[in-house]
C-alpha positions in Angstrom: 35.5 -38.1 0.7 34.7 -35.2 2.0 36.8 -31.3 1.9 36.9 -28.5 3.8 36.2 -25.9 0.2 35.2 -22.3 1.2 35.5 -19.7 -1.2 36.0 -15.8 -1.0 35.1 -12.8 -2.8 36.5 -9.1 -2.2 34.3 -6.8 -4.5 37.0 -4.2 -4.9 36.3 -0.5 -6.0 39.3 -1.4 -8.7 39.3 -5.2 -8.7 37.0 -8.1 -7.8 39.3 -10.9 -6.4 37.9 -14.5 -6.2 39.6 -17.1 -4.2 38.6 -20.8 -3.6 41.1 -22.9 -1.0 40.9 -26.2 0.8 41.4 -26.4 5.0 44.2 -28.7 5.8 44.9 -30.0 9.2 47.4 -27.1 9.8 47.1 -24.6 6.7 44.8 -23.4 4.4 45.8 -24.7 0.2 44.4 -22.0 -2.4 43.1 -24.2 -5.2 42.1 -21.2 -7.2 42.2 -17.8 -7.8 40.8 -15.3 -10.1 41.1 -11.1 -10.6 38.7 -9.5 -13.3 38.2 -5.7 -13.2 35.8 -3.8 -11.5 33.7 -1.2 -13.0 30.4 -1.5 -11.5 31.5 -0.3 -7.8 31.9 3.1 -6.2 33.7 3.6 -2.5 32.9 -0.1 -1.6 29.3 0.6 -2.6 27.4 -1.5 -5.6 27.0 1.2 -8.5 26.3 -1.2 -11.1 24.3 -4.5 -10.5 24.8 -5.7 -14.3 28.8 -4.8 -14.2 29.5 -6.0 -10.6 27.9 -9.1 -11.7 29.4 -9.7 -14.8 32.9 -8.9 -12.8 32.2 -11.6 -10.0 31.3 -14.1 -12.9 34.9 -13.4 -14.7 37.1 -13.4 -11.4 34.9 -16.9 -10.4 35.4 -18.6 -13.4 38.9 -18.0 -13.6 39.4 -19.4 -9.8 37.1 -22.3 -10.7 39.0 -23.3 -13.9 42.1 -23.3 -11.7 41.0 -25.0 -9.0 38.9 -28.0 -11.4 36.0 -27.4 -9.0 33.1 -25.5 -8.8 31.3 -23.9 -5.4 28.0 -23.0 -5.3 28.4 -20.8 -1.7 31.1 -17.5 -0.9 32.2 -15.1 1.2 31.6 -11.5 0.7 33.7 -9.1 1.7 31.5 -5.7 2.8 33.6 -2.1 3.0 31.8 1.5 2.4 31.4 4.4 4.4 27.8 3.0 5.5 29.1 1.3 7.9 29.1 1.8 11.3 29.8 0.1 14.8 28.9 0.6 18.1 29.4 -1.4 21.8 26.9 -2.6 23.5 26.5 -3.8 27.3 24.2 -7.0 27.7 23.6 -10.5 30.4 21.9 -13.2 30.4 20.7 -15.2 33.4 22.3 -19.1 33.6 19.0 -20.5 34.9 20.3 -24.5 34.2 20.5 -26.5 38.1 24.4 -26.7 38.1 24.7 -22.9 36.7 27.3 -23.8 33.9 27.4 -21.7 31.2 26.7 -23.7 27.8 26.7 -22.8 24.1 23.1 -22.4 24.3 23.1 -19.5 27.0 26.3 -17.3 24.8 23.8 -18.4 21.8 20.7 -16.4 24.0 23.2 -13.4 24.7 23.8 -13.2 21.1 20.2 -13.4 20.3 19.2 -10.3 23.4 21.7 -7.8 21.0 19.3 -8.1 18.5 16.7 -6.9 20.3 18.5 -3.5 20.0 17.1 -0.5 18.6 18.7 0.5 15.5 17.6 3.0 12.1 15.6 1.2 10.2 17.6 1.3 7.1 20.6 -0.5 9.0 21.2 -3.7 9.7 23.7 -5.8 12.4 26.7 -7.1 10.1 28.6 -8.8 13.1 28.2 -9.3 17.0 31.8 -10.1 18.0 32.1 -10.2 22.1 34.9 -7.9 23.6 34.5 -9.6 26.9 32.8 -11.2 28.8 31.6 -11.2 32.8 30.7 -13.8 34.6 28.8 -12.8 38.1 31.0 -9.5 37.4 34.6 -11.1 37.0 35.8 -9.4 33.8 38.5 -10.5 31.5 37.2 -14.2 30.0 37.5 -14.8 26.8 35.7 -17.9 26.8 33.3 -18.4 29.5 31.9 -22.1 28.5 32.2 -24.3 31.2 32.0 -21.7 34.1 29.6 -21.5 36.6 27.8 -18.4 37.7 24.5 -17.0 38.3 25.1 -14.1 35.5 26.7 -14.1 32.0 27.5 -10.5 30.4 29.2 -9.3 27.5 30.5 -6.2 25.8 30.1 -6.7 22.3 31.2 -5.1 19.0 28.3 -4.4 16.9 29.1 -4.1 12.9 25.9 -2.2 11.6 25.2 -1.8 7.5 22.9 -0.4 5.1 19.8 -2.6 4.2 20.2 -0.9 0.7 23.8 -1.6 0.0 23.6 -5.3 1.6 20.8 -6.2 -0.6 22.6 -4.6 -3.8 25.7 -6.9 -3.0 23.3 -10.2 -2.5 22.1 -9.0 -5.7 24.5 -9.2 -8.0 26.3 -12.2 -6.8 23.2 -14.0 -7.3 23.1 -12.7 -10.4 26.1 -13.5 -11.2 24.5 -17.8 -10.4 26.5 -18.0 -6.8 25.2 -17.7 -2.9 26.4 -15.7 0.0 27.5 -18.2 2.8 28.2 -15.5 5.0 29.0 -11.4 4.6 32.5 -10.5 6.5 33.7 -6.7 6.9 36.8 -6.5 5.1 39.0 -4.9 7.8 38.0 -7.8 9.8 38.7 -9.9 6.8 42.2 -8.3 6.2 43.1 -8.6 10.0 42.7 -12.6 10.0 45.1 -13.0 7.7 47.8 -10.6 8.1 48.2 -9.7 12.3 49.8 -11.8 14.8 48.2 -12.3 18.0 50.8 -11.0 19.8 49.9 -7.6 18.1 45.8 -8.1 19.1 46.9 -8.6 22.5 49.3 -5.7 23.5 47.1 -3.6 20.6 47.4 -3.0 16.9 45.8 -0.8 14.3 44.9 -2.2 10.7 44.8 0.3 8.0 43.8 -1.6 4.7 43.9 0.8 2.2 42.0 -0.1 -1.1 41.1 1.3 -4.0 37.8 3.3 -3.4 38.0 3.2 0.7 40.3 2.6 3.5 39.3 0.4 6.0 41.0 0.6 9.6 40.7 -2.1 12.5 41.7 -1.4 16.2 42.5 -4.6 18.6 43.4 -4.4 22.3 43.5 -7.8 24.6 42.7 -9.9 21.6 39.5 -8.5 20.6 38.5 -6.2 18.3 37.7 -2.6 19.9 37.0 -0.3 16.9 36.2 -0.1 13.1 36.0 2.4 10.9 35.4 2.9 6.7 36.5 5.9 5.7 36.2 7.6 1.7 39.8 8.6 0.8 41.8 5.9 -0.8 44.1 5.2 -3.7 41.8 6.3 -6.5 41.8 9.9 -4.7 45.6 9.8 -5.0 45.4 8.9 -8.8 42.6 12.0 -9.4 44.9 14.5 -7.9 47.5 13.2 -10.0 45.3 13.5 -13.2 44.1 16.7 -12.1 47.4 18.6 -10.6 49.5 17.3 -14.0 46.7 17.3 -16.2 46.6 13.5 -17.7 44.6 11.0 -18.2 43.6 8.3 -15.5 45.2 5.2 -16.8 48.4 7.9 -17.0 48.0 8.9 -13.6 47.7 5.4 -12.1 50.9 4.1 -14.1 52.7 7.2 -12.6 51.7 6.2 -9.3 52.2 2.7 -9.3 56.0 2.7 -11.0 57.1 6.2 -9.4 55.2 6.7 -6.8 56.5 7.9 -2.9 54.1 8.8 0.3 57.3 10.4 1.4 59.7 13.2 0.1 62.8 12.3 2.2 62.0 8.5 1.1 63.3 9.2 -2.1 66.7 7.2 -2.9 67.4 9.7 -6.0 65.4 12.5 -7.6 65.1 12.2 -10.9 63.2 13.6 -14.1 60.2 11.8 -15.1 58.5 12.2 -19.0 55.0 12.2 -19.4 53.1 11.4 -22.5 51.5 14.2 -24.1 47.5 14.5 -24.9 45.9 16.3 -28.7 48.3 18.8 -29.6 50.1 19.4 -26.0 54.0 17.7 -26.9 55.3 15.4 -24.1 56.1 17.4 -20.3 59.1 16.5 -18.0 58.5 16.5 -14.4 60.5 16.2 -11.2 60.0 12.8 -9.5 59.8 15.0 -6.0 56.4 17.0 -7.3 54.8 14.1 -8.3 55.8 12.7 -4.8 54.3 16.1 -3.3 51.0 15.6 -5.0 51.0 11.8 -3.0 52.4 13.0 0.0 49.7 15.7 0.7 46.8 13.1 0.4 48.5 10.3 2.0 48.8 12.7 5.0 45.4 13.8 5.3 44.5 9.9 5.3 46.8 9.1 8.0 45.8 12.4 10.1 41.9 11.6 9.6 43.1 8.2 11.1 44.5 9.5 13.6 41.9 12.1 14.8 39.6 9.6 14.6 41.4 7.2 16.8 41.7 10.1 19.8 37.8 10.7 19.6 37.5 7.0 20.5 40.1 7.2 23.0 42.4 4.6 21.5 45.7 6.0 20.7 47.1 4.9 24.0 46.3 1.5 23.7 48.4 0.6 20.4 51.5 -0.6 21.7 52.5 -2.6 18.9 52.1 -0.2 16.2 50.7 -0.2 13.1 49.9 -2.1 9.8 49.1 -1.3 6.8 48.1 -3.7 4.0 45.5 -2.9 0.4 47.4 -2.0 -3.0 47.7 1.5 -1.5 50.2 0.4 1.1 52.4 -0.5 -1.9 53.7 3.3 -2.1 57.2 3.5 -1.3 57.8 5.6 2.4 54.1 4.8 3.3 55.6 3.3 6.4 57.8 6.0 6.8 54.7 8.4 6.8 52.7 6.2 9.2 55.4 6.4 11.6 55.8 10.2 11.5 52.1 11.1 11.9 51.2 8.5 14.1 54.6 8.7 16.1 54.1 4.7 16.3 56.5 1.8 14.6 54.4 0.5 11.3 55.3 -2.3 8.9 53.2 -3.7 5.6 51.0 -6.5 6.4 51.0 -9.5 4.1 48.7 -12.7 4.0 50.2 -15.0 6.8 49.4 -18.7 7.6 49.1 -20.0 3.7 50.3 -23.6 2.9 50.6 -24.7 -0.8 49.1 -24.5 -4.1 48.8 -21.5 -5.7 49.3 -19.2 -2.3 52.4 -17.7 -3.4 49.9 -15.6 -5.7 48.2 -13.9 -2.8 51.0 -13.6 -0.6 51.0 -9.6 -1.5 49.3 -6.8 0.8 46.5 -6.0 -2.2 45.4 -9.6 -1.7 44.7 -9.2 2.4 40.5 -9.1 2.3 41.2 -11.9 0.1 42.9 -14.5 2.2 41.0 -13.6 4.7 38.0 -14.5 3.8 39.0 -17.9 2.8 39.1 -18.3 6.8 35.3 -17.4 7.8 34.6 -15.5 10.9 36.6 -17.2 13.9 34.2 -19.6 15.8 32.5 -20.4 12.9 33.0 -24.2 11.7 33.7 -24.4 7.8 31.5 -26.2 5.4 32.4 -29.4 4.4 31.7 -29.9 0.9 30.8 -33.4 0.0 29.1 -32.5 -3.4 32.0 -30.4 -4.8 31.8 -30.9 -8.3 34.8 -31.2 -10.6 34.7 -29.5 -13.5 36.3 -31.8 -15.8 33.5 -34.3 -15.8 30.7 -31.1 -15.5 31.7 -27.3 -16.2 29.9 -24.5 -15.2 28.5 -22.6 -17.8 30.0 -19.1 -18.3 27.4 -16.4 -18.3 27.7 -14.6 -21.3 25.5 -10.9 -21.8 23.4 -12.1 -24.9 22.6 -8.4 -25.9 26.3 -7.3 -25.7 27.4 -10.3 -27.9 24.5 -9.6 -30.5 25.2 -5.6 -30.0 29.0 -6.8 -31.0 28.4 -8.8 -34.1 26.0 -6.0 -35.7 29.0 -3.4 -35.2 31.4 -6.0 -37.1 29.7 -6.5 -39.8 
C-alpha cells in the first residue's frame, strides 16, 4: 500500500535536525526524528563538506531508526546571507480557442521568469506568484479556469549562490541521501507556524537561528519580502564570552538558563556565579548585566529588521504583528522587545497543524524550519512512496569515517 513519506532536513549553524513524517488525510504523523550537532556550517553556509555530512548521516539515522523506515529523497532547508529576492512583472498570452487559462499556460509563465537576467553565480531558489492579472483585473489568487486574452503575474523570486547550493547538494549526497527539492527556511518556518488569517491582513516571521536570522513578510496571503540576515544567537553567546570573559560552552549555558532580551522583563534580580578558568577563582555577576550584554544585541537585530522593513516599504502593511520562532526566540522578554522596537503586538511561533506520533517533540519554536519542511512547497503534490523500505527486514548501513576509527584505535593502544 502505498504512503504519503517525505522527509526534512534543516542544516542548522548549531544543529542539523532530521525529520521523517507520514501525510494523513487531515494531519501530518512525524514517524521520526533525529538532532546530531553541527560543526561543519557557518551563518547557514556549508564550511565543512566532511563534518556537515557526517552530521546529516547521525541526525538521519537517528530519525530512520525511529521511524523503522528508510527514505532515500529530502528536503533541504537553504538560509545564508547569499540570498536574495527580487519581484518581477511578467504575461503570457492564452492562445487556446475558448481562452481558459490551464495549468499548462501558469506552467509557461513560470518558465518566461527564467528567462531573466541574473549574476552568473546566482541561481532562482523559488518563483512563488504574488498575484496574478488576468486581461488587467488584479487580485486572483488562482486564475485556472478563467478566460481572458492575457495572463500576468507578479512573482517573488528567491535567488542563491551557485557555490553554496552545490556545497549543500554535496554533502547530503555524501552523506548517501537525495535532494527532493531545496526550500528557504523562512518559507519553511512560515508553513508551519502562521495562520492565514495573519498572511492575509499581514505578518512578519522572524526565525532566529543559530548562525542567521531569517525574516518573512506576508500581505493578502502571499509572500511579499525575504530577507537573511548575519546576526543571530551565536553572536549573543560571543559577546557573552567576550564581555565576561568565559568560555563558549559557559556563555551558551548562561544564556540559555539565565538569559533575558529585556531588562524590565526580569521577575527578580539576582546574583549569578560563574565558574572560574586556570588560576582566575570563580566571579559573581548581577543577572541584570548579563541581561544588558543580550539586550544590546537583541536590539540591534530587531532595529536592523526594522530598517530594513521601511526601505521596502512594508511596515505599514503588518497589521497582525509579529512572530518570532528559531531557539533564539526562546529568551525570556524577546517578545517584550519586539513589541517596543517594532511598536507592533508579537507572540512566539510554534509548529501548528501536527497530528500524532512523535510530534509533541517538535512542537517547540527551535523545531519551525523543521516541520515545515515536512510540508513541501504549497502546490506541490507529495511523493508517494510505494518502495519505502522498513528497516527491520533491511537497515541502512551507517557510514562510519574509516580513517577516524583507525586514527582512534592507534591512540588507544
Amino acid at each position: 500500500m502505498k504512503r504519503n513519506i517525505i522527509a526534512g532536513l534543516d542544516l542548522g549553524t548549531t544543529k542539523v535536525c532530521a525529520v521523517i513524517a507520514e501525510h494523513a488525510e487531515d494531519n501530518i504523523n512525524i514517524l521520526g526524528f533525529g538532532v546530531a550537532p553541527s560543526e561543519g556550517l557557518n551563518r547557514g553556509l556549508v564550511a565543512n563538506i566532511s563534518k556537515t555530512a557526517e552530521a546529516i548521516s547521525e541526525a538521519m539515522n537517528i530519525a530512520i531508526n525511529r521511524a523503522g523506515l528508510s527514505v532515500e529523497e529530502i528536503n533541504v532547508g537553504v538560509a545564508g546571507e547569499h540570498v536574495t529576492s527580487l519581484r518581477h512583472r511578467n504575461y503570457v498570452t492564452i492562445n487556446n480557442p475558448e481562452r481558459e487559462i490551464t495549468e499548462e499556460d501558469l506552467n509557461r509563465l513560470k518558465s518566461d521568469v527564467h528567462t531573466i537576467r541574473i549574476p552568473s553565480d546566482r541561481q532562482i531558489l523559488h518563483i512563488i506568484p504574488e498575484e496574478f492579472f488576468v486581461d488587467y483585473q488584479g487580485g486572483i489568487e488562482d486564475p485556472i479556469g478563467m478566460c481572458g486574452a492575457r495572463l500576468e503575474a507578479v512573482n517573488h523570486v528567491v535567488l542563491a549562490s551557485v557555490p553554496a547550493i552545490q556545497n549543500i547538494k554535496k554533502s547530503v549526497e555524501r552523506a548517501g541521501y537525495k535532494i527532493k527539492e531545496l526550500i528557504l527556511q523562512p518559507i519553511a518556518s512560515s508553513l508551519s507556524v502562521l495562520e492565514e488569517n495573519e498572511k492575509d491582513l499581514g505578518v512578519l516571521l522572524i526565525d532566529i537561528g543559530g548562525g542567521t536570522t531569517d525574516i518573512a513578510v506576508f500581505h493578502h496571503k502571499s509572500i511579499k519580502h525575504t530577507k537573511v540576515i548575519g546576526v543571530a544567537g551565536n553572536q549573543v553567546t560571543n559577546d557573552i564570552r567576550e564581555t565576561l570573559g568565559i568560555v563558549t560552552a559557559d556563555a551558551e549555558k548562561l544564556k540559555k538558563e539565565y538569559g533575558y532580551a529585556l531588562e524590565s522583563a526580569i521577575i527578580k534580580d539576582e546574583d549569578i556565579y560563574i565558574k572560574g578558568v586556570g588560576a582566575r577563582g570563580n566571579i559573581k555577576i548581577p543577572l541584570t548585566l548579563l541581561t544588558q550584554i543580550i539586550s544590546v544585541r537583541m536590539r540591534e537585530l530587531f532595529m536592523l529588521i526594522d530598517n530594513e522593513l521601511r526601505q521596502a516599504g512594508l511596515k505599514n502593511k503588518i497589521k497582525a504583528g509579529v512572530v518570532l520562532t528559531g531557539g533564539g526566540s526562546l529568551l525570556r522578554g524577546c517578545t517584550e522587545l519586539a513589541e517596543e522596537v517594532f511598536g507592533l503586538p508579537a507572540r512566539i511561533g510554534v509548529p501548528l497543524e501536527l497530528g500524532t506520533g512523535l510530534s509533541g517533540e517538535i512542537e517547540s519554536p527551535e523545531f519551525a524550519t523543521a516541520a515545515g519542511l515536512i510540508k513541501g512547497m504549497p502546490g506541490k503534490s507529495v511523493t508517494e512512496f510505494s518502495d519505502a523500505k522498513d528497516i527491520k527486514k533491511e537497515k541502512k548501513p551507517i557510514k562510519i569515517n574509516l580513517f577516524k576509527k583507525i586514527q582512534e584505535f592507534f591512540e588507544n593502544l
